[in-house]
N, C-alpha and C positions, 0 to 999 in steps of 0.2 A: 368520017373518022373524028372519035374526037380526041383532043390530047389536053392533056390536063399537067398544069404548071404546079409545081409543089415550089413554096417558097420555105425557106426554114430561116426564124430570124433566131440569133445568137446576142447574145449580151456579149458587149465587147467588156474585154479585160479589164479591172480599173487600172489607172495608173498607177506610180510609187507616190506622187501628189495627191493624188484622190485619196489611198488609201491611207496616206499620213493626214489626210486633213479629217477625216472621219472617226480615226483611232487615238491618234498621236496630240491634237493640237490643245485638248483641253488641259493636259498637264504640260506642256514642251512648247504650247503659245504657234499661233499661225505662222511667225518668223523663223521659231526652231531655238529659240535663244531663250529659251527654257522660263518664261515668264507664265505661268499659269492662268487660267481663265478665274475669275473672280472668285467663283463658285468652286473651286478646286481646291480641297484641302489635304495639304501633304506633308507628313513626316522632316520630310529631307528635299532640298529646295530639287529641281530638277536640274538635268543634266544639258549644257548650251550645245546642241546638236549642231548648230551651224559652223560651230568653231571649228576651225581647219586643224587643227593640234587634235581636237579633241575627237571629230568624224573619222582620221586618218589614223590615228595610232591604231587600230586595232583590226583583225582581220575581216575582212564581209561575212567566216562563218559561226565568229564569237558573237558580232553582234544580232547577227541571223537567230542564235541561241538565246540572245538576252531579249530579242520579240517573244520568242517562240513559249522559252521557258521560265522567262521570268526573271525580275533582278533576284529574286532567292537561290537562284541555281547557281550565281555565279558570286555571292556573299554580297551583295548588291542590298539596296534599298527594297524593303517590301512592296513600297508606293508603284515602283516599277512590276503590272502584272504579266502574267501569261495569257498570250496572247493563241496559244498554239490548239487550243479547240474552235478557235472564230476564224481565223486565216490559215493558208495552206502555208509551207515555206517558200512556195514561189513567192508568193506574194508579201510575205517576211524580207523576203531578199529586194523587191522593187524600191516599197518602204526604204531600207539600208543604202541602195544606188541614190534614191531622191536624196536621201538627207546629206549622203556625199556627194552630190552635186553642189550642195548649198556655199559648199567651198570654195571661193572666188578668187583666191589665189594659187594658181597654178605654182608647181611643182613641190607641192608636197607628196613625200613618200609615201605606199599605200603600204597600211599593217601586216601584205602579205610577205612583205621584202623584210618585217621583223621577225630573222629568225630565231629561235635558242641560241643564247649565248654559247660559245666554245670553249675552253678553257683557255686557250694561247691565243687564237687569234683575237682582235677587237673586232665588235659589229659593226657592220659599214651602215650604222642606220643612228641615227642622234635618241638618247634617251636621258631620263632622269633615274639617274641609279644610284644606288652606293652596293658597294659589292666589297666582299672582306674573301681574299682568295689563303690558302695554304699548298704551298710548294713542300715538301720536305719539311723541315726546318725555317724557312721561308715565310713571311706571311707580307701581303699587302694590303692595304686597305685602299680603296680607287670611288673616287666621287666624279660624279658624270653628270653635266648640266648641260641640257638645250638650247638651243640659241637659235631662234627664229625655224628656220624649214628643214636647214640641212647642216648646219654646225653646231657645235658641240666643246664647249671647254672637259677638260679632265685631269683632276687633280689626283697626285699618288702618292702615297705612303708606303713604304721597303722597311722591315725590319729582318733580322737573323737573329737570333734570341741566343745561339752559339759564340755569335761573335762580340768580344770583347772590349775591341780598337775602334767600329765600324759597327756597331749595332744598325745607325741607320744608313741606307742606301738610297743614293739619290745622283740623277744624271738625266740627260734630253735627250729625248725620243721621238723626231717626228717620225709619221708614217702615214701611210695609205692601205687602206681598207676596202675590201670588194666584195659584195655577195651578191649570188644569182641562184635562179633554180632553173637548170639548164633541160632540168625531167621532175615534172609533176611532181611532188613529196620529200625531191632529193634537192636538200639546199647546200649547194658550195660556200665557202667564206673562205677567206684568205687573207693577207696583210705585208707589209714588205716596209722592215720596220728598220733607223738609221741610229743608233747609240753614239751618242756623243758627252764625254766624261767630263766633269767639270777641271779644269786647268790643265788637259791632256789633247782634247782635242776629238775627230772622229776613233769611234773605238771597234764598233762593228757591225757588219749589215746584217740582219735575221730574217728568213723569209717563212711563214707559216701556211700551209691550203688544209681542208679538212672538209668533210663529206658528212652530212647529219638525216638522218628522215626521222620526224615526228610522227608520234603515235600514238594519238591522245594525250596524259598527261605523261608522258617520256620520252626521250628522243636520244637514241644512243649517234652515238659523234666517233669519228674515229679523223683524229689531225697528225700530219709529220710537217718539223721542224726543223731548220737549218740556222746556224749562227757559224758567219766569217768572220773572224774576230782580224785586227790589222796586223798583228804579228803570226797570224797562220793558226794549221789547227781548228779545222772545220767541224762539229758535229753535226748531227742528225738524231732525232727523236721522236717517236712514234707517243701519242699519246690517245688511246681506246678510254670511252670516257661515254657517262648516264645522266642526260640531262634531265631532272625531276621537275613537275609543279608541282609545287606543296600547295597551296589556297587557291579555292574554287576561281577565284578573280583571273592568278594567272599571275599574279604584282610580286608575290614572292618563289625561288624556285631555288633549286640548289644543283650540285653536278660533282657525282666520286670518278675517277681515274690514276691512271699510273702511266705516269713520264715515264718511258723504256730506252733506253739508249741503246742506237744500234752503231752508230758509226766511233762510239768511246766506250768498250767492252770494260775497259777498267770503270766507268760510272755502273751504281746499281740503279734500279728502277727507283722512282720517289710515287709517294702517294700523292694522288691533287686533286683537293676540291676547292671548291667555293660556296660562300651561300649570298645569294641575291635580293635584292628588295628596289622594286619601282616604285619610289617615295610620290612620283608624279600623276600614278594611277589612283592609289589610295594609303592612309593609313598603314603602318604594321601589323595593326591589331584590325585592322579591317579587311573583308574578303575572304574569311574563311569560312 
């Protein structure tokens, strides 16, 4: 008898290391700290990959897209090419884990926890924004600055353009913020917020939840609202709302809806947008 042994050899996988040291390091430097190889000449300095702000803000499948298809796809630097006829997106995605690896400081938030802004609720996630919202009649203007991994200052501006005595509107607001995605696609947010008036004292507690799935560049959001003000008098507000990206980047977006009152039949419905801009990702005029 005879038996005959078949061996089958396999090329093992490369790693996210390997494959970023073979692709990636002539323009983004062996450290990741975006220092280029001598011979390397580029447009626009590169991007510091190992920075924990700068690895984490964004989700694994945008930057998945920015291997795959290039920084042109996402209004990005040309220098940045496509990568997507030489690697698979598995292997897109490896790359993306190593370079987020490189982040030594635990507990930064992953870009999958940043979801679309809501209209009422605040994001449970630290960013650099300036955002100009309209209520009705209403408008705010709200600046958002980052502070290290998980805090976040934010400065606000209230006007009423109606009101004569009171044009501007101004009071303290701590609150607490929570997002989850409790089902694949579907992200909760919520917030549970304390109005305290100036030379009055506490004024009222307001609680907001709201339910969003993304989908592609839109992500419709539907949130209700509740305000206990301390002399009584509780409403509730359903607010159905379109979250848009405007620029390929993602840095600027906007969101139409309508405040509906259910629990104060004498209020009528108000129209509510916003328009957004993440000053911290790029330019205004950059990313489209």
């Amino acid at each position: 008898m005879i038996l005959a042994l078949l061996v089958f050899a396999q090329t093992p996988t490369d790693s996210g290391a390997a494959l970023y040291g073979r692709m990636c390091v002539a323009c983004h430097g062996a450290d990741a700290h975006g220092h280029p190889a001598a011979t390397t000449r580029l447009a626009v300095p590169p991007a510091d990959l190992a920075d924990c702000a700068a690895s984490s803000s964004e989700t694994e499948d945008q930057w998945t897209g920015v291997v795959l298809k290039g920084g042109s796809a996402y209004g990005l630097s040309l220098d940045m090419p496509a990568f997507g006829e030489a690697i698979t997106p598995e292997d897109a995605r490896r790359i993306i884990r190593y370079v987020r690896s490189l982040c030594r400081e635990p507990g930064w938030p992953p870009g999958e926890l940043n979801f679309p802004r809501a209209f009422v609720a605040e994001k449970a996630y630290p960013e650099n924004e300036l955002v100009a919202t309209l209520s009705g009649r209403e408008q705010e203007l709200i600046y958002e600055r980052r502070i290290g991994r998980r805090a976040q200052i934010e400065l606000n501006v209230g006007t009423v353009l109606d009101s004569l005595d009171r044009p501007f509107d101004h009071s303290a607001e701590p609150y607490v913020a929570v997002g989850a995605e409790p089902v694949r696609g579907l992200a909760f947010q919520g917030q549970v917020i304390g109005s305290v008036e100036e030379g009055e004292g506490y004024a009222a507690l307001t609680w907001v939840a709201g339910v969003g799935r993304r989908m592609g560049r839109v992500a419709p959001e539907l949130e209700a609202t509740g305000t206990a003000p301390r002399g009584g008098g509780s409403t509730v507000t359903l607010v159905p709302q379109l979250w848009m990206q405007l620029s390929r980047l993602g840095h600027v977006a906007m969101s139409l809806g309508l405040q509906v009152p259910v629990k104060r039949p004498d209020k009528r419905a108000k129209l509510a947008a916003f328009m957004l801009w993440d000053y911290g990702d790029a330019g205004l005029l950059k990313g489209w």
